[in-house]
N, C-alpha and C positions, 0 to 999 in steps of 0.2 A: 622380386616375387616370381616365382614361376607359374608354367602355364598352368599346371595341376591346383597350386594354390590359387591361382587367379578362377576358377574355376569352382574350387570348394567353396569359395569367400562368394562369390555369386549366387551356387545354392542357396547357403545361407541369409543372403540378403535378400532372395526372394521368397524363401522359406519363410521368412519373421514380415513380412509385407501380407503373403496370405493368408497370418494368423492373425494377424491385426483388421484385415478385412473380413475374420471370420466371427470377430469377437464386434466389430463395426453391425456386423448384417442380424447379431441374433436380438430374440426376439425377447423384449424388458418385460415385466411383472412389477409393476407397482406393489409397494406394501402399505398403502395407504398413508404411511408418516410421511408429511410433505419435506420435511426434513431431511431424513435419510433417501428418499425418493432422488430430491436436487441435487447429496452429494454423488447420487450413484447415475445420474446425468438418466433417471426416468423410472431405474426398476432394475432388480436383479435381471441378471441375465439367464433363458431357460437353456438349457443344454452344453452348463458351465458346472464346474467345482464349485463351492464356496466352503468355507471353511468356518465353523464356530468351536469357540475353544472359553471350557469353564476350567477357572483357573483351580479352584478346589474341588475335592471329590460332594462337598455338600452341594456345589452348586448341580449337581446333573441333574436334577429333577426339573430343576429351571431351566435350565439348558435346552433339555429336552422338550419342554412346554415352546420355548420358542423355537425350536426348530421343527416341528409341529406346524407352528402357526406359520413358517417359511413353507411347509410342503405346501399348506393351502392357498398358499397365495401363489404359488409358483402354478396355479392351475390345475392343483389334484383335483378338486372339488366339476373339475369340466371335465379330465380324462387321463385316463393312466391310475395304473396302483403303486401304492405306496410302498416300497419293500423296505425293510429296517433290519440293515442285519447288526447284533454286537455280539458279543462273549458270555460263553455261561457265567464268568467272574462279575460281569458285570451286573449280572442276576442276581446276584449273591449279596455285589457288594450294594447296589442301589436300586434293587429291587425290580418288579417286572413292569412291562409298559403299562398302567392301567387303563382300560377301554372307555371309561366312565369320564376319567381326565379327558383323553381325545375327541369322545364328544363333546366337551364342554367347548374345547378349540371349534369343533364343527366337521373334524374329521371322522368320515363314516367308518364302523371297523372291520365291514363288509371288503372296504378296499384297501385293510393293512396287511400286510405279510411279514410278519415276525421271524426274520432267521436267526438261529441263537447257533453259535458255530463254538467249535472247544477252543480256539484258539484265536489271535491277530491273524497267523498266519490263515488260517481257514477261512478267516473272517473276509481278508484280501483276495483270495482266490474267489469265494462267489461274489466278490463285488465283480469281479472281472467278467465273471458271464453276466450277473443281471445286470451292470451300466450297457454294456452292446443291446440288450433289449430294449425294442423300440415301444414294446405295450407296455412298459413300464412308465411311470410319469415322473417321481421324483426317488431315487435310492437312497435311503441314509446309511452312512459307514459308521458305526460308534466303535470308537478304539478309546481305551484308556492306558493313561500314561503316556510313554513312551517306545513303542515298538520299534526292533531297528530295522524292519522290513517297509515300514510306509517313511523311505527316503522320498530326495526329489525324485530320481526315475520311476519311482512307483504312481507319483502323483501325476508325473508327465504321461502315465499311459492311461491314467483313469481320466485324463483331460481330453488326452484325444480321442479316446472310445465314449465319452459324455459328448462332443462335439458333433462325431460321426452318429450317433446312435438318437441324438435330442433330448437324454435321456438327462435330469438334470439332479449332481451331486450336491450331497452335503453330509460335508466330515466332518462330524460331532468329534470331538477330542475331548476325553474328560482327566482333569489334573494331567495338564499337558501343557507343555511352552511351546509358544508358536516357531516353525524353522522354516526354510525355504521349500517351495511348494510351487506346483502350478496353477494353484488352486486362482480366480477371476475376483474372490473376494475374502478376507479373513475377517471376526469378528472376534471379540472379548465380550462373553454374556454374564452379569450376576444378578442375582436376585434383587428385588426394589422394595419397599414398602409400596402397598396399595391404597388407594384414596380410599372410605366405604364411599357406598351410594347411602341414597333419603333411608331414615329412618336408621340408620346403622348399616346396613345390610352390607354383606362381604364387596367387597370392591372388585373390579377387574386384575387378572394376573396382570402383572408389572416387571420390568426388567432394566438396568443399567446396560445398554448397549454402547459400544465402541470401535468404529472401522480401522481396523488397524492399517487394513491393505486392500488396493484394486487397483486390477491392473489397468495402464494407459489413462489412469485420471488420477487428480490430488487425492492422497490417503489423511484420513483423521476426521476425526467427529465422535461426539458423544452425546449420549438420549438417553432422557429417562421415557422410557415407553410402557404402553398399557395393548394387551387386546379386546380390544373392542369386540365383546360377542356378536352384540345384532349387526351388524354389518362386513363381520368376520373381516377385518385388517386389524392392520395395526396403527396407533394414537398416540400424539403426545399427553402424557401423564399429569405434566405440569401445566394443561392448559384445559382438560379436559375434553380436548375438541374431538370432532370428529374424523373421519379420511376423508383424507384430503380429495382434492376432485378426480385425480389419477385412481380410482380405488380398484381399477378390472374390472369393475361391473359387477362383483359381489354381494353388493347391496340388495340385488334383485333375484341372490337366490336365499335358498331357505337357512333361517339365521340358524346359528347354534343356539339352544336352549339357555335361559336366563337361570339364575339363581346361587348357588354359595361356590365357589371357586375349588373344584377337586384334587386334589393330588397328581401327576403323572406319572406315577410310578405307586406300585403295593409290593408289599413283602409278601402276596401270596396269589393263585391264579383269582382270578375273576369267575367265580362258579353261575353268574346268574350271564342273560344278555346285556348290556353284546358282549360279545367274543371278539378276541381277537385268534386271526391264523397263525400260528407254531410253525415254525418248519427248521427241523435239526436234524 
């Protein structure tokens, strides 16, 4: 080996040491299911990718609702706005975010920002300025399908400007197969049946969750999970319990509003409050 390759190879081995102690240092987010909690060794990671992917286009709604409930737990509810950029197609084809759902998660819609862009590629470009933004708190990317523009080096830049920036992603992918990525966590979301509550009443949104992938710990795990509105986390379904004792301290702010489980998505704008913020 020569001096030059002795040298490259060094970079590199200290390069993947400082990423490992980058991803060692950040700061976890408990999601309340004690479950997924211990396999993700305490809590998502904040100013990481993570990657949720609904395997049919009917699941986006769902999808949506829990990646939702991830921005709230990731700390939106303490600081930072929420930016949500997708595709006018995707307006089209699964309809617009509804404001009314979001509250029901407990997200205010005082602090969404809705970018609807014409295109993936558009779509990718302002994720690239708003993840470098540090007043930002969680960005969501919604791409569907298959774009050939969100390869691995695309994800490799939106890791390192989430890292540098604390600003923390989530790549919604709708009707999409999972590919290599630099994303800290992948997911598999579908829709669940919901328990009711006493008397009948509409039960909590529920979800079939699946960790496909994280990095630097064992991958796999499956839940059926629920969100729990009064204490905005998230629950196992199948046991009815509560959040678990990691919950963030959520508990102690103001719940989401109780009552019948709303949509995440309409087929038309939201003419009454709240509003959400538009930006195209």
């Amino acid at each position: 080996m020569s001096r030059a390759d002795s040298l490259e190879s060094l970079k590199t081995r200290i390069a993947g040491i400082e990423r490992a102690r980058a991803v060692e240092a950040a700061v976890l987010a408990g999601t309340g299911h004690a479950g997924i909690d211990a396999a993700l060794g305490g809590g998502l990671a904040r100013g990481r990718v993570h990657e949720v992917f609904a395997a049919q286009a009917e699941d986006a709604g769902c999808a949506a609702g829990f990646v939702a409930g991830l921005a709230l737990r990731l700390g939106l509810r303490l600081d930072g706005t929420l930016v949500w950029l997708r595709e006018i197609q995707a307006e089209k084809q699964g309809g617009r975010l509804h404001a009314p759902g979001l509250v029901e998660i407990g997200l205010d819609p005082a602090r969404v920002i809705i970018g609807v862009l014409p295109d993936p590629q558009a779509v990718l470009r302002a994720a690239a300025d708003v993840v470098r933004c540090p007043e930002v708190g969680v960005a969501v990317i919604e791409l569907w399908r298959e774009p050939r523009l969100l390869d691995l080096t695309a994800s490799r830049r939106l890791a390192l400007a989430a890292e540098t920036s604390g600003v923390t992603v989530i790549a919604l992918r709708i009707a999409a197969s999972p590919s290599p990525s630099a994303a800290q966590t992948r997911w598999q979301v579908s829709a669940a049946a919901s328990a009711p509550m006493e008397a009948n009443a509409p039960g909590y949104p529920a979800w079939r969750v699946e960790l496909l992938r994280q990095r630097g710990r064992p991958s796999g795990g499956d839940w059926r999970v629920e969100w729990n509105r009064e204490q905005a986390c998230f629950a196992n379904a199948d046991t009815a319990s509560d959040c678990g004792p990691d919950a963030g301290g959520f508990a102690a702010i103001a719940a989401a509003p109780s009552g019948a489980v709303l949509p995440f998505s309409a087929g038309r704008p939201v003419d009454a409050p709240p509003r959400l913020r538009h930006a195209g």
